[in-house]
N, C-alpha and C positions, 0 to 999 in steps of 0.2 A: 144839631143832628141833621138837622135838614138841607142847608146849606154848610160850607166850610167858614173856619173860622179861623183866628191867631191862632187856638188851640187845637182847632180839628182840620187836620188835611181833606184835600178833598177827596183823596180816596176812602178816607171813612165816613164820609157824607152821603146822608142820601141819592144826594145829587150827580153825586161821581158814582152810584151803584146805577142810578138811570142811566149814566154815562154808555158806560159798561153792557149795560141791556138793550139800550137802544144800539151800540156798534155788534150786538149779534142777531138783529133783525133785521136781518138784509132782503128778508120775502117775509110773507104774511106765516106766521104760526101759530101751533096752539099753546096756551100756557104750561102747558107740561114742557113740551119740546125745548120751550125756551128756558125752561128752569133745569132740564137736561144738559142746553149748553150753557152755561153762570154757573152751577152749583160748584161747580171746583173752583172757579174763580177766588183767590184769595180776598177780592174787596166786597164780595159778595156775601158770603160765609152760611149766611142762614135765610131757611125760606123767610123767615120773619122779614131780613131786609129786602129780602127780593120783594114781596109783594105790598109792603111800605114803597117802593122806589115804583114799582107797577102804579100805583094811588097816585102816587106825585107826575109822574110821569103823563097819564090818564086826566088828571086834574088842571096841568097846564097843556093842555090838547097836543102832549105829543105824541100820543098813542090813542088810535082808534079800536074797538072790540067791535066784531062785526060777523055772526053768524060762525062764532065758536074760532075764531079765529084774532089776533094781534098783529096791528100793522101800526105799521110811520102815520101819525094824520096828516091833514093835508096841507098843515101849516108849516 
């Protein structure tokens, strides 16, 4: 689920929904805003995966939370 596998593309991967989230933060926003632009996204589908993919995202430093705000970190 977390990564793609022989049986799971990677658009239904966690990893491909971070994909997806990180290519709509192109400036610092706030979590809503950013669930505003993904929620129609077909690989996105439900807040459950967005904010699963936010954790993974968050967890390997590619997103920083900083003062009610979400940005690229600095890696």
């Amino acid at each position: 689920m977390i990564l793609p596998t022989k049986h799971l593309s990677p658009r239904h991967s966690l990893l491909g929904v971070g994909a997806v989230i990180v290519g709509r933060l192109d400036a610092p926003r706030t979590i809503s805003s950013l669930w505003d632009a993904v929620r129609d996204d077909p690989d996105v589908r439900t807040f459950k995966r967005f904010v699963l993919a936010l954790d993974l995202l968050f967890a390997l430093g590619v997103l920083d939370y900083q003062e009610g705000l979400l940005q690229r970190g600095a890696s």
